[in-house]
KOLMIDO-797505 format. One line per 2 residues: their letters; for each residue y, z, x of C-alpha. Coordinates in Angstrom, 2 decimals, m for minus. Example, Ala and Ser with C-alpha at 12.3 -4.5 7.8 and 13.67 -1.06 7.14 Angstrom:
BEGIN
as> m4.50,7.80,12.30 | m1.06,7.14,13.67
This chain:
BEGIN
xx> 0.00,0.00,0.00 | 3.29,m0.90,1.16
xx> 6.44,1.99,2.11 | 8.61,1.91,m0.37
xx> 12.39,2.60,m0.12 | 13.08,5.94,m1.15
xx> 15.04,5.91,m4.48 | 16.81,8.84,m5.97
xx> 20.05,10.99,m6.84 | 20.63,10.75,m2.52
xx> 20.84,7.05,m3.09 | 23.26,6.38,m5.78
xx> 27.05,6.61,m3.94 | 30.71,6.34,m5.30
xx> 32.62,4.67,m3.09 | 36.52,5.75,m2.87
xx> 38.72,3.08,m3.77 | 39.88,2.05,m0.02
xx> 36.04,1.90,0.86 | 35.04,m0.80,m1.72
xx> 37.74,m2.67,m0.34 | 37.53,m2.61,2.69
xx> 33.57,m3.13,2.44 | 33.93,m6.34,0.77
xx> 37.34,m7.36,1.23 | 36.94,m10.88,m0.14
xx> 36.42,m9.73,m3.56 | 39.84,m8.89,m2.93
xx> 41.96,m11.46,m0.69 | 39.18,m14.37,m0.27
xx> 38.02,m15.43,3.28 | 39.66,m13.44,5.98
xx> 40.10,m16.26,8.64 | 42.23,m16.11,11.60
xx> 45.24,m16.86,9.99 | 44.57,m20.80,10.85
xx> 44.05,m21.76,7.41 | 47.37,m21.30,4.90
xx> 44.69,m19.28,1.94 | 43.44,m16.89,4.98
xx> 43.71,m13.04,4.00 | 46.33,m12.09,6.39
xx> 48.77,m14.84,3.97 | 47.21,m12.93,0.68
xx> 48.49,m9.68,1.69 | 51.93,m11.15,2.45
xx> 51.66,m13.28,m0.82 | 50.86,m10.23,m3.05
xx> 53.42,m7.39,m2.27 | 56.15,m10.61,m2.09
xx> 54.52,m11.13,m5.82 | 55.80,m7.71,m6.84
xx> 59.12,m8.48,m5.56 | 59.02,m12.03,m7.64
xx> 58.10,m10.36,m10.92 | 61.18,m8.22,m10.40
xx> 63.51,m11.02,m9.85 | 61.73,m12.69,m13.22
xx> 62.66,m9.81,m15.32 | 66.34,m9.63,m14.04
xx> 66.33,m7.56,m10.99 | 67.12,m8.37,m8.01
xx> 68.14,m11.85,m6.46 | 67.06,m11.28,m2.97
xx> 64.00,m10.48,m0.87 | 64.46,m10.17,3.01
xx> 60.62,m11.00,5.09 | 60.26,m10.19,8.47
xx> 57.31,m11.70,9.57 | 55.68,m10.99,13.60
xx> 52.05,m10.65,14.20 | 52.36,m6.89,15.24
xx> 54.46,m6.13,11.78 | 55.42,m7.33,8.06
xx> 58.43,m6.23,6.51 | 59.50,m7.35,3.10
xx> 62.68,m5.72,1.21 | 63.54,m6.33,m1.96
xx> 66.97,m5.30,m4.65 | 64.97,m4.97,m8.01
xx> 64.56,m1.33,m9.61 | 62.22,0.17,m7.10
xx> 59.61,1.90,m8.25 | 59.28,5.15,m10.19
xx> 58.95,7.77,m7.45 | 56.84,10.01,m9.23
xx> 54.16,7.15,m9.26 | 55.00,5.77,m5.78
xx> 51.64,7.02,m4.32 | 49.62,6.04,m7.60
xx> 50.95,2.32,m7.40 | 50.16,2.12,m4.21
xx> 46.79,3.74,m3.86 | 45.16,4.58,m7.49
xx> 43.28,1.38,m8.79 | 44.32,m0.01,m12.10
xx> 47.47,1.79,m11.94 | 50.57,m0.83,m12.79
xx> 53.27,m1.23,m15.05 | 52.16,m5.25,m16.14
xx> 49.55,m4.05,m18.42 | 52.45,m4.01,m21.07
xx> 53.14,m7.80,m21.84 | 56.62,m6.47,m22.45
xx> 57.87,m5.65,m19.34 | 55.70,m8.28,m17.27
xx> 55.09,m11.01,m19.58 | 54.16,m13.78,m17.76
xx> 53.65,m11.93,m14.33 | 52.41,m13.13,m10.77
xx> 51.06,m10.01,m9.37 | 47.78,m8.48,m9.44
xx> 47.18,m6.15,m12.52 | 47.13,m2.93,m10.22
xx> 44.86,m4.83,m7.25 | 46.53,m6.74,m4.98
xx> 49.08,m3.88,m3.09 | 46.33,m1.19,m3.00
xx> 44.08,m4.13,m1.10 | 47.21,m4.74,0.99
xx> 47.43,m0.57,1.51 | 43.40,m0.11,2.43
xx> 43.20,m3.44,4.83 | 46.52,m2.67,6.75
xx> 45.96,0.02,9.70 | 49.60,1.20,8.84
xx> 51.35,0.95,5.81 | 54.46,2.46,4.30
xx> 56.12,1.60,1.18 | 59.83,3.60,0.29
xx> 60.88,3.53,m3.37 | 64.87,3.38,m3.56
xx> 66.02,4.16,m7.00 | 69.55,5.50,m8.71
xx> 70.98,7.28,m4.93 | 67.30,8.68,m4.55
xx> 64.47,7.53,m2.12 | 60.97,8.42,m1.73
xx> 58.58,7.06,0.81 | 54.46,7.31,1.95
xx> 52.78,6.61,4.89 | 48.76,5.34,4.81
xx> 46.76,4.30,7.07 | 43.51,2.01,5.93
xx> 44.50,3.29,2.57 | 44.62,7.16,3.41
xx> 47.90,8.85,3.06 | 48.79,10.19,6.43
xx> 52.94,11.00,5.50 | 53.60,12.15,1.82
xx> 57.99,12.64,2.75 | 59.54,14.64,m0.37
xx> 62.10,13.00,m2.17 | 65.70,12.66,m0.53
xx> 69.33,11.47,m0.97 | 70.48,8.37,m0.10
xx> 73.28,5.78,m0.42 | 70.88,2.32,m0.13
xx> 70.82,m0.10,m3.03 | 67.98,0.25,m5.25
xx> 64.70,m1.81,m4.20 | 61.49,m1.28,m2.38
xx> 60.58,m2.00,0.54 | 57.16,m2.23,2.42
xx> 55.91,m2.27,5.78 | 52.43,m3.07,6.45
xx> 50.09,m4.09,9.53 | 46.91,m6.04,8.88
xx> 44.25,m3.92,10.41 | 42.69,m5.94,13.62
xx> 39.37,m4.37,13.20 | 38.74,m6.53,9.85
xx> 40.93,m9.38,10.76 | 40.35,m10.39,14.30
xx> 42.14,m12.22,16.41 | 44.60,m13.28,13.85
xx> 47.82,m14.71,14.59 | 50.80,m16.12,11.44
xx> 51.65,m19.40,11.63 | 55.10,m19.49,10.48
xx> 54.98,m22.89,9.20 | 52.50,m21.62,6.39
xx> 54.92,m18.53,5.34 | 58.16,m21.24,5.37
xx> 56.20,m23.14,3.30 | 55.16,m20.15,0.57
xx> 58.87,m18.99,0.78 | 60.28,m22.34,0.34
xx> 57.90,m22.65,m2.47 | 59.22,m19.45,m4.44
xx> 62.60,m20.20,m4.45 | 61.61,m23.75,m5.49
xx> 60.43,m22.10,m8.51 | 62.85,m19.25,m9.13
xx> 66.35,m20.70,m9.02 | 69.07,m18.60,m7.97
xx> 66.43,m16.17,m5.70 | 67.49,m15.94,m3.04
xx> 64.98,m15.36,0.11 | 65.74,m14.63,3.91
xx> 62.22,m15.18,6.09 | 63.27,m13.82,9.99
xx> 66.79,m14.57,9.76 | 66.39,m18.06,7.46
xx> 67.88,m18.27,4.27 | 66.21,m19.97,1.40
xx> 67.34,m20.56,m2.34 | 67.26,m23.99,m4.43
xx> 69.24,m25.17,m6.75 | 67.26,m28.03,m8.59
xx> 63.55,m26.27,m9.09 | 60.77,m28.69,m8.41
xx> 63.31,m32.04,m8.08 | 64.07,m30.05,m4.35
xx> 60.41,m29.11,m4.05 | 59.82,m33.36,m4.05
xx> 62.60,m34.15,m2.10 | 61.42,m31.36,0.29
xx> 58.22,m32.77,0.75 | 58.12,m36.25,m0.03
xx> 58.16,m37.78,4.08 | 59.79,m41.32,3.08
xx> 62.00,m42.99,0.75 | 60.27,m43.12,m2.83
xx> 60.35,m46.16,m4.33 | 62.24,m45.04,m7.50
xx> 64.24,m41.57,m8.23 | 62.30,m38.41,m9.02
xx> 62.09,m38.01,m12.65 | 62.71,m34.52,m13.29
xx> 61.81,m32.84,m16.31 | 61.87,m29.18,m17.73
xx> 61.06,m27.28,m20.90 | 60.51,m24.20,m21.86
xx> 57.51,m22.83,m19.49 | 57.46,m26.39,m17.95
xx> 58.94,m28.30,m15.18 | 57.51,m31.56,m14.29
xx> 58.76,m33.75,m11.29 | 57.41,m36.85,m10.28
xx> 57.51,m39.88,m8.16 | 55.37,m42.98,m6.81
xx> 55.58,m43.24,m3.27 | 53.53,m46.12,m1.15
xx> 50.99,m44.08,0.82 | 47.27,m43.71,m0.40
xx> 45.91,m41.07,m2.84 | 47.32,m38.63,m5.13
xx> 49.60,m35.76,m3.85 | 50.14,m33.23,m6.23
xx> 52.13,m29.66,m6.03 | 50.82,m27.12,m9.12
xx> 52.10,m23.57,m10.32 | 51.70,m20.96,m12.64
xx> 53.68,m18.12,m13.13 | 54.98,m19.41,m9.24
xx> 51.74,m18.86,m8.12 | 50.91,m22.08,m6.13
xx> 47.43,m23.10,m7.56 | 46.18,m25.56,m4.54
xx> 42.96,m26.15,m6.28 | 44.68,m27.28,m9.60
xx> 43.02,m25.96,m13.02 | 43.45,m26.93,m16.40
xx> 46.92,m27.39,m16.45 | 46.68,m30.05,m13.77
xx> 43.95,m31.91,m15.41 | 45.66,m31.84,m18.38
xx> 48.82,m33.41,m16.70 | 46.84,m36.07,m14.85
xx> 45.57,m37.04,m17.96 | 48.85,m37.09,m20.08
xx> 50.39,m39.48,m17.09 | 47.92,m42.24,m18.10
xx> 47.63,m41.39,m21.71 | 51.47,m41.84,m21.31
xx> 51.85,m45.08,m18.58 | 49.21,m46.85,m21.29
xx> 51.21,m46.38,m24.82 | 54.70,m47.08,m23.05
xx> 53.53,m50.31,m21.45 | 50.86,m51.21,m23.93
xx> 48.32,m52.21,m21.42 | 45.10,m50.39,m20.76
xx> 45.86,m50.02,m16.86 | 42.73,m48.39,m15.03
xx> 43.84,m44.62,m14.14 | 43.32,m44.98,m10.73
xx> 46.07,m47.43,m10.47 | 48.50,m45.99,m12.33
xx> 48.38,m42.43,m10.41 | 47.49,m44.30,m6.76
xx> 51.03,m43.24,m4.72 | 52.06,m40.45,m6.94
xx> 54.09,m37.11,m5.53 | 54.24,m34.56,m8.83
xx> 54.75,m31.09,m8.83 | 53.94,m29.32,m12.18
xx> 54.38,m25.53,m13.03 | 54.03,m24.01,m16.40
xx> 54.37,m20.17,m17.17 | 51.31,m18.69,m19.15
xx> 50.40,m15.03,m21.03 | 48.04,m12.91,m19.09
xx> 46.68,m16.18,m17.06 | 43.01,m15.87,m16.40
xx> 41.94,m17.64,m12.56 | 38.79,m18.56,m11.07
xx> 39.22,m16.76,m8.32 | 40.98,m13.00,m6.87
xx> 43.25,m15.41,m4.77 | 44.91,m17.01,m7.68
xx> 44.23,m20.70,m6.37 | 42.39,m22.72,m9.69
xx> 43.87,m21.81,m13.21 | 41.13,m21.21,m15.66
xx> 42.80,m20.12,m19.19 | 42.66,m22.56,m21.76
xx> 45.23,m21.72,m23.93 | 49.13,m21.00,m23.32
xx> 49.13,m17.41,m24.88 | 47.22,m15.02,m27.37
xx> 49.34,m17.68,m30.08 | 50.10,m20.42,m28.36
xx> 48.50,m23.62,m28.09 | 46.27,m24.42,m25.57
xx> 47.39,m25.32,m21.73 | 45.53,m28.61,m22.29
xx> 47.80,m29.65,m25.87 | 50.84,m28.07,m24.48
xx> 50.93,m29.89,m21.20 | 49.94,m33.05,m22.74
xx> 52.46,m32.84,m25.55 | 55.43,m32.17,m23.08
xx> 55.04,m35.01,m20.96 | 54.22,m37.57,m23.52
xx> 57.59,m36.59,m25.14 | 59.75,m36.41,m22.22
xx> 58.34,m38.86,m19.93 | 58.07,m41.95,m22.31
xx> 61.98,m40.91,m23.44 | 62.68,m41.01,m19.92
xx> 61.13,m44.71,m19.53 | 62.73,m45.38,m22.70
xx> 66.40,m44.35,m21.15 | 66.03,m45.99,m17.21
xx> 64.57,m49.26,m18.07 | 65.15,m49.74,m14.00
xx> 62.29,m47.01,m13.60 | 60.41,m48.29,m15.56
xx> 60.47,m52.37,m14.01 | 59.68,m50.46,m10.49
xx> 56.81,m48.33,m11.77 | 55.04,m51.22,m13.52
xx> 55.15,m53.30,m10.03 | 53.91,m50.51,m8.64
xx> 50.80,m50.03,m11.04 | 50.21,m53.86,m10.97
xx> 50.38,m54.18,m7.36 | 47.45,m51.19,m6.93
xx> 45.60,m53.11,m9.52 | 45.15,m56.30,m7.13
xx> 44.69,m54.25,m4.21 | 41.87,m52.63,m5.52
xx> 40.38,m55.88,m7.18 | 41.00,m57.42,m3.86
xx> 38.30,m54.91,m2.48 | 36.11,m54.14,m5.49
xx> 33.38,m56.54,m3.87 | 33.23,m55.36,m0.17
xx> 33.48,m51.49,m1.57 | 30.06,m52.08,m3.51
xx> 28.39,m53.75,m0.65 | 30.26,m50.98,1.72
xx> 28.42,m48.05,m0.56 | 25.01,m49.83,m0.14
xx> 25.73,m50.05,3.19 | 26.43,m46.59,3.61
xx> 23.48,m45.18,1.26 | 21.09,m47.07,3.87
xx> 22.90,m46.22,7.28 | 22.75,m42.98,6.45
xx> 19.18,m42.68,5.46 | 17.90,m44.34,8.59
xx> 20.03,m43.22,11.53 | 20.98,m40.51,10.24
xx> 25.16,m40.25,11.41 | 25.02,m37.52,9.07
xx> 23.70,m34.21,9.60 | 24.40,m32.71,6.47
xx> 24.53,m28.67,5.43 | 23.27,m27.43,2.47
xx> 26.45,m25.94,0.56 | 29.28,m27.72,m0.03
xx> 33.13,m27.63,m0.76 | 32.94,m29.32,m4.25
xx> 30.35,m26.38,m5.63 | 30.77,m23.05,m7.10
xx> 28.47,m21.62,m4.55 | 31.10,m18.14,m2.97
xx> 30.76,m19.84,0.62 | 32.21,m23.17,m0.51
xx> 34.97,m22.34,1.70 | 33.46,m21.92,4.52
xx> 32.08,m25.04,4.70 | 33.04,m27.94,7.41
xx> 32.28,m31.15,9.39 | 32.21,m31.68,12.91
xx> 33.59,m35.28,13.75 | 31.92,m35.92,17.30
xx> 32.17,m38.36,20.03 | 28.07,m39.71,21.19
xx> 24.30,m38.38,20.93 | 24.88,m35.30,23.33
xx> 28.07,m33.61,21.77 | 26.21,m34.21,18.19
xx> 22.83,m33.28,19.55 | 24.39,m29.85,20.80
xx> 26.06,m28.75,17.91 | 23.52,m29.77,15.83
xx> 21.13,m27.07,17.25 | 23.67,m24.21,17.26
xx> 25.80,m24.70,13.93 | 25.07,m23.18,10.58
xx> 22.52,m24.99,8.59 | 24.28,m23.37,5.33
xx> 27.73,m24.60,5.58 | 28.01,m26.82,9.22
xx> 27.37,m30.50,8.68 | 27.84,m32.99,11.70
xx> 28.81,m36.30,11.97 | 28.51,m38.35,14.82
xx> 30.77,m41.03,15.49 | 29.16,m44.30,17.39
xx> 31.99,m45.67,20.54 | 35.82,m45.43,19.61
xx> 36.88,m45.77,16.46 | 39.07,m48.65,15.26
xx> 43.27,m48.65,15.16 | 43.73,m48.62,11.75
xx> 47.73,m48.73,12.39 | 49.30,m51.37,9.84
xx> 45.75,m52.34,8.77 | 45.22,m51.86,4.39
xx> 42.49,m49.74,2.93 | 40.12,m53.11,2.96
xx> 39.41,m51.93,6.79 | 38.36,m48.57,5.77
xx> 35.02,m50.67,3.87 | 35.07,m53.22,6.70
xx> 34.50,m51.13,9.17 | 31.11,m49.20,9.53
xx> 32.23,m46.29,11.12 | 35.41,m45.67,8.38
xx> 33.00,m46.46,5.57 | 30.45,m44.21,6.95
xx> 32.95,m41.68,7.36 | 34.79,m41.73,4.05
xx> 30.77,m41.36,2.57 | 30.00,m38.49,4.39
xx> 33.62,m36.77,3.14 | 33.05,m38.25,m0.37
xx> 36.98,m38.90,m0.37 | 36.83,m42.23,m1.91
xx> 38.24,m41.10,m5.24 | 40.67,m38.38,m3.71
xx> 40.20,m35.34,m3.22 | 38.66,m33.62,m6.23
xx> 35.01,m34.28,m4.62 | 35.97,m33.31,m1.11
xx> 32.49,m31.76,0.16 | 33.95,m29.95,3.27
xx> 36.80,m27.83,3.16 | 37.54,m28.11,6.81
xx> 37.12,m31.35,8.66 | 37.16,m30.61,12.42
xx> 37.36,m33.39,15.16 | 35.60,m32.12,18.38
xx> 35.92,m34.66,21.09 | 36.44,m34.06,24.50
xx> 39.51,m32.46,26.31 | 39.64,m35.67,28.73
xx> 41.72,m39.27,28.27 | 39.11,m40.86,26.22
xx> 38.23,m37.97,24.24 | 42.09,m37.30,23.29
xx> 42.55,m41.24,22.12 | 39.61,m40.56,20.03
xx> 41.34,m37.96,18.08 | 44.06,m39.52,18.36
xx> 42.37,m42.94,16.55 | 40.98,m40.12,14.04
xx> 44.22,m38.47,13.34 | 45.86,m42.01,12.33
xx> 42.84,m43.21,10.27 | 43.45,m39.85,8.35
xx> 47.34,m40.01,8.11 | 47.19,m44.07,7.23
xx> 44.73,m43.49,4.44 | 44.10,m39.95,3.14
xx> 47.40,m37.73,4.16 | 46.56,m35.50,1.36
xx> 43.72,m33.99,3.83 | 46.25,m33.36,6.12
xx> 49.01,m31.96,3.82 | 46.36,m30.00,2.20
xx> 45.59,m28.20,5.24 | 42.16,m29.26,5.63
xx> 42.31,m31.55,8.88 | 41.47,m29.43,12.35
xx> 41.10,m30.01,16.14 | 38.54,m28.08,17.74
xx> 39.35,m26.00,20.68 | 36.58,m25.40,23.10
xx> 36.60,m23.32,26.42 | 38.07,m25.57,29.77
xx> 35.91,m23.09,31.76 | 33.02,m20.43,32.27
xx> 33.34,m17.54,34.75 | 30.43,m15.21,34.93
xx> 28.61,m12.84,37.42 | 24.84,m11.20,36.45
xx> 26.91,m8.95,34.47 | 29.15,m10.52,32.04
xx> 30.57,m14.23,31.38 | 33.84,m15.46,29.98
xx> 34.50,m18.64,28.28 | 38.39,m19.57,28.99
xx> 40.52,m21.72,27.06 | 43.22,m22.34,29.60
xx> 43.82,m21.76,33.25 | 45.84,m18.23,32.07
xx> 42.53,m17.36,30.67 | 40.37,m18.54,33.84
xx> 42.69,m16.22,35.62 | 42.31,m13.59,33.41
xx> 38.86,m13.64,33.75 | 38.52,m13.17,37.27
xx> 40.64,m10.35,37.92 | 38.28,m8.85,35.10
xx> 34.90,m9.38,36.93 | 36.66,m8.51,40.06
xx> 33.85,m9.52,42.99 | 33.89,m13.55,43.52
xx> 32.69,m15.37,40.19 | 30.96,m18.20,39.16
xx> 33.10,m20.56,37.88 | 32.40,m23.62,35.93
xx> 34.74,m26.45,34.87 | 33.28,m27.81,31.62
xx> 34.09,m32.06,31.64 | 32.63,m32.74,28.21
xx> 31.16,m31.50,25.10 | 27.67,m32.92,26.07
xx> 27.58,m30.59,28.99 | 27.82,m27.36,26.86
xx> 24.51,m25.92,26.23 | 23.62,m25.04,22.31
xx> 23.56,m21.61,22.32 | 26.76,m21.24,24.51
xx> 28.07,m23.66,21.56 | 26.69,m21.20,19.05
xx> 29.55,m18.78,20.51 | 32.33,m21.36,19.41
xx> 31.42,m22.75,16.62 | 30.65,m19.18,15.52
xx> 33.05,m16.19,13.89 | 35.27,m16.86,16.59
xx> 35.69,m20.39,16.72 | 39.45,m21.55,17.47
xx> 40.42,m24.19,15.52 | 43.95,m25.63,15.91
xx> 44.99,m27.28,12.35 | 46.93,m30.51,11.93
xx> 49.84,m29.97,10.24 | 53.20,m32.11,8.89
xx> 56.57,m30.85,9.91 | 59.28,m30.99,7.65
xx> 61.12,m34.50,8.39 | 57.70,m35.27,9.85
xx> 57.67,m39.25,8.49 | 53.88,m40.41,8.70
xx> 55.43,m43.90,8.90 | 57.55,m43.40,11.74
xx> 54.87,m40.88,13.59 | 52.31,m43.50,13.56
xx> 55.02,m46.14,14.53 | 55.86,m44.36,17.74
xx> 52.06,m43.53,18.73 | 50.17,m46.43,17.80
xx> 52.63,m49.32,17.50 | 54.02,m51.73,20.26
xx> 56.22,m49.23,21.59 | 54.90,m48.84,24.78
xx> 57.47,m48.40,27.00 | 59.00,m45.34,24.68
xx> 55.55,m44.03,24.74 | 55.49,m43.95,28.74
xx> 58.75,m42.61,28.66 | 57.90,m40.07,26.14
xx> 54.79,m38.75,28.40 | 56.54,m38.57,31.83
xx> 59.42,m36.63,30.35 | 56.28,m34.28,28.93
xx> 53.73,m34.17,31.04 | 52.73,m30.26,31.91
xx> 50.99,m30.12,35.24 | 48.39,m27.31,35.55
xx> 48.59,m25.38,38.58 | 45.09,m24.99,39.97
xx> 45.91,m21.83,41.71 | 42.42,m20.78,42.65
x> 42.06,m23.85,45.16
C-alpha cells in the first residue's frame, strides 16, 4: 500500500492577506517580467495606485498628479480629497476594503474594487502612503505588506491629496529595470482620455486638449491620407483615420483603462465600421479592405465593467450598465449615426476613403492566386523540413501561460539545433530561417507570398489576417552579435516594419541578448554581456580565469543556452519613438543612401577597449 499524505486540521492554513499575494502574485498583477514588456507587473503596480488618483480627477478632484519614476523608487502625488485617515491603514492593507463599491461615488471607476493598492503594498519591500485632508495628515509605513511605521495624526499646511511611495520588492521581481518609454506612453495615454488632467512624469508635463483626435495625431508616424474624423458622445469617443501601411492599428479604452487585447467593445466597433462603409457607399466591399490602413482609437465608459483578466487588458461585459443596452448595440448604434453623418457632411472624405477601399480591393485580388498556392506551399514545407519547431501552448488560447509564449527567429541548423534542445517545450517554439532573408524595402505584400522564407514565416506567426490570431506573444530574433548576424536582424526588423508594424507598436517584436563571453574557474562561471561585465567577472573569481569569447550562436552549448533562454533571459524589445516615421527609418537604412549611411556609422562607431590584452 502506498504512503499517503497526511491530511488533517494541521493541514488546512489561512493565509494573511499579504501572503496570498505575494504567493501567487499573478492572480494579482499578471506576469511579473523584467519590466521589458509594457503589461509586466512592475507597470501594474504603477498603473493601479495612478488609477486611484484618475478616479479622483473623474469625480471632480483634483487636476494634477506628479510621478516620479527611478528604478530604486516610485513616487506619485496627487490633489483629490485624500483619503479618510481613520481608514488609511484599512485601504491600504485590509482586502475588499474601498469606497467604489457604491456606484455613487465611483460610477464608472478604473481602479481595483479594494485589490490593486493592497497588491501594490504586499509586493513593494517599502511602501508608504500619507493621507492629506482639511490641514490634517496621516501617514503608514509597510514593508511587504506589514506595517512597520503607524505615525499619529498631525498638522499640516499641504493641499489635500495622497501621496504614495512604493519600491517593487527585488526578491519577486528580479532584475527589473522601467523603461520610461512605456510609462510616457501610459501617462500620455491618461491625459489623452481625461481632458484638462493634468500629469507631470519626472519633470514632463502632460495634458491634452482634443481627447483621442491628439491620441491619433500622437501616434499616427506619417501624414494620413485624409483628416481624423473625430467623434464623441456621451461615454464614447471615436477617432479614426486610414493611413497607407499594412494591417489594422487600433487604440481601445474603458473607463481609461487601455484594453490592448480589445473586448467586446472593439469587436463591436470593427464591425459597425463595415456595417457602416457598406450602407453609405452601397457596395458590399469585403471587410478586410475597408479596415486594411486604419488608425482608430475607441473608448467608451461602462457600469461596474467586468474583464477577462486581473490586469484589465480584454473587456468582457456585454452590456453598457445594469439598464443600459448592451456594449455591442451601443457601440454599433453610435458610429452608424455619427460616422455616416460625417460622410454625409465632408463629401472630400468620403471620395479619399472610397479610393482607398478600392485600391486594397485590387491589391488583394492581385495576390489572391499566389496566397492560395503560398498556403499550400507552406502546409507542405512545414510538414517535411520541418522550419518550424512548434510549442504546445499558444498566444491565441485561453490556456494562463498564453503569455509566456514566444518564437525564436534563428540564423542556420546549429543556432536552431541548440535552442531547440534547451527551450521550453510548453511555450518556446523555434523557427529557423534558411541563408539571409530578402530586402523587402519598397517591395508590396505580393513578396511576402513570393518569397519562401516570408511565407513560411508569416505561417508559423499566423499573422496573415492581423493580429487577432497571433500564436506567440513575443517574437524574438536571435542571430548572431557579428556583421552578418546584425544585417540579418536588420533584414528581419524591415520585413516586420514594411508589413506588420502593428507587432512592433504592440510591443511584441524582441532582439535577443546573449552573453559576448564566459569566464569560469572549477568553482564558478559567469556568462557576460559586455566587456564591463567580462571585467566584472574577473575581479570576482580573482585567480587567472578561463575566458571564452563566444563568435556565434552555434557555438553555445544547449544547456549553457538553457541559462538564457531561461527566467533570466534578456531580451531587448523593438520599440517606435515618438516622431519615429517607419517610412523615413527604412529610407535611411535600407535605401540608396549609402554614403549618409557610412557617414552615419563613422560618426557612431563605439570601439571596445579590450583591456585584458
Amino acid at each position: 500500500m502506498q504512503n499517503q499524505e497526511k491530511y488533517n486540521e494541521d493541514t488546512i492554513k489561512t493565509l494573511d492577506w499579504q501572503e496570498h499575494i505575494r504567493r501567487r502574485p499573478g492572480m494579482y498583477i499578471g506576469k511579473l517580467g523584467d519590466g521589458s514588456q509594457a503589461d509586466d507587473g512592475i507597470y501594474v503596480l504603477l498603473k493601479e495606485v495612478i488609477d486611484n488618483s484618475i478616479d479622483e480627477f473623474m469625480m471632480g478632484n483634483g487636476r494634477k498628479i506628479e510621478v516620479a519614476v527611478s528604478d530604486e523608487e516610485v513616487v506619485i502625488r496627487d490633489f483629490g480629497r485624500g483619503i479618510p485617515l481613520g481608514k488609511l491603514v484599512d485601504v491600504a492593507s485590509r482586502m475588499n476594503t474601498g469606497a467604489k463599491y457604491d456606484s455613487k461615488v465611483f460610477k464608472k471607476s478604473v481602479g481595483l474594487n479594494g485589490v490593486g493598492i493592497k497588491a501594490v503594498n504586499a509586493l513593494s519591500s517599502n511602501f508608504v502612503i500619507k493621507s492629506i485632508r482639511e490641514g490634517e495628515v496621516k501617514e503608514v509605513e509597510f514593508s511587504k505588506g506589514v506595517i512597520v511605521n503607524d505615525k499619529k495624526v498631525t498638522n499640516t499646511d499641504e493641499p489635500n491629496g495622497t501621496l504614495v511611495v512604493f519600491r517593487p520588492d527585488n526578491g519577486i521581481f528580479k532584475s527589473y529595470h522601467y523603461i520610461s518609454e512605456y510609462i510616457s506612453s501610459m501617462m500620455k495615454n491618461y491625459t489623452f482620455l481625461n481632458a484638462g488632467l493634468t500629469i507631470v512624469y519626472n519633470g514632463e508635463k502632460y495634458i491634452s486638449r482634443n481627447g483621442l483626435l491628439d491620441l491619433l495625431n500622437e501616434n499616427i508616424d506619417s501624414d494620413p491620407i485624409y483628416p481624423v474624423i473625430h467623434l464623441k458622445g456621451e461615454d464614447i469617443e471615436v477617432a479614426l483615420t486610414h493611413g497607407n501601411q499594412y494591417g489594422e492599428d487600433y487604440y481601445s479604452f474603458v473607463n481609461g483603462q487601455h484594453t490592448t487585447q480589445g473586448g467586446t467593445h472593439l469587436t463591436a466597433f470593427r464591425e459597425a465600421l463595415v456595417k457602416t462603409i457598406r450602407e453609405f457607399y452601397k457596395k458590399d466591399f469585403d471587410a478586410s479592405d475597408i479596415r486594411a490602413s486604419i488608425i482608430a482609437a475607441l473608448s467608451i465608459k461602462v457600469e461596474e465593467p467586468v474583464f477577462e483578466s486581473q490586469t484589465k487588458t480584454k473587456l468582457g461585459s456585454k452590456d453598457i450598465g445594469p439598464n443600459g443596452p448592451s456594449v455591442r448595440n451601443f457601440v454599433v448604434n453610435f458610429v452608424q449615426k455619427e460616422l455616416d453623418n460625417y460622410l454625409h457632411k465632408n463629401p472630400d472624405t468620403a471620395e479619399v476613403l472610397l479610393r482607398r477601399i478600392q485600391e486594397s480591393e485590387r491589391e488583394r485580388r492581385a495576390i489572391s492566386g499566389i496566397k492560395k498556392m503560398a498556403k499550400q506551399r507552406a502546409k507542405k514545407v512545414n510538414l517535411h523540413n520541418k522550419k518550424l519547431r512548434d510549442c504546445r501552448i499558444h498566444y491565441n488560447s485561453n490556456n494562463d501561460k498564453k503569455n509566456e509564449t514566444c518564437i525564436f527567429i534563428t540564423e542556420g541548423d546549429s543556432a536552431s539545433g541548440s535552442i531547440t534542445k534547451s527551450r521550453n517545450v510548453n511555450t518556446q517554439a523555434v523557427f529557423s530561417l534558411r541563408g539571409k532573408p530578402l530586402n523587402s524595402y519598397g517591395l508590396t505584400k505580393k513578396v511576402v507570398y513570393e518569397n519562401e522564407e516570408f511565407n513560411l514565416l508569416q505561417a508559423a506567426l499566423n499573422i496573415e489576417e492581423g493580429l487577432d490570431d497571433l500564436r506567440y506573444n513575443k517574437i524574438i530574433v536571435a542571430t548572431d552579435a557579428d556583421v552578418d548576424g546584425m544585417h540579418i536582424r536588420l533584414l528581419l526588423l524591415t520585413f516586420f516594419l514594411q508589413f506588420f508594424p502593428e507587432l512592433v507598436k504592440k510591443g511584441h517584436l524582441y532582439i535577443l541578448q546573449t552573453p559576448l563571453f564566459r569566464v569560469r574557474n572549477k568553482r564558478k562561471t559567469y556568462y557576460c554581456y559586455s566587456y564591463e561585465e567580462r571585467l566584472d567577472a574577473i575581479k570576482k573569481i580573482g585567480a587567472k580565469p578561463e575566458i571564452t569569447r563566444f563568435k556565434g550562436l552555434g557555438e553555445i552549448s544547449p544547456d549553457e543556452f538553457s541559462v538564457f533562454i531561461g527566467e533570466d533571459m534578456r531580451l531587448e524589445p523593438v520599440m517606435m519613438q515618438k516622431g519615429d516615421s517607419i517610412k523615413q527609418i527604412l529610407e535611411f537604412y535600407m535605401g540608396k543612401n549609402t554614403p549618409d549611411r557610412q557617414e552615419f556609422i563613422i560618426e557612431n562607431l563605439v570601439v571596445e577597449k579590450d583591456e585584458i590584452g
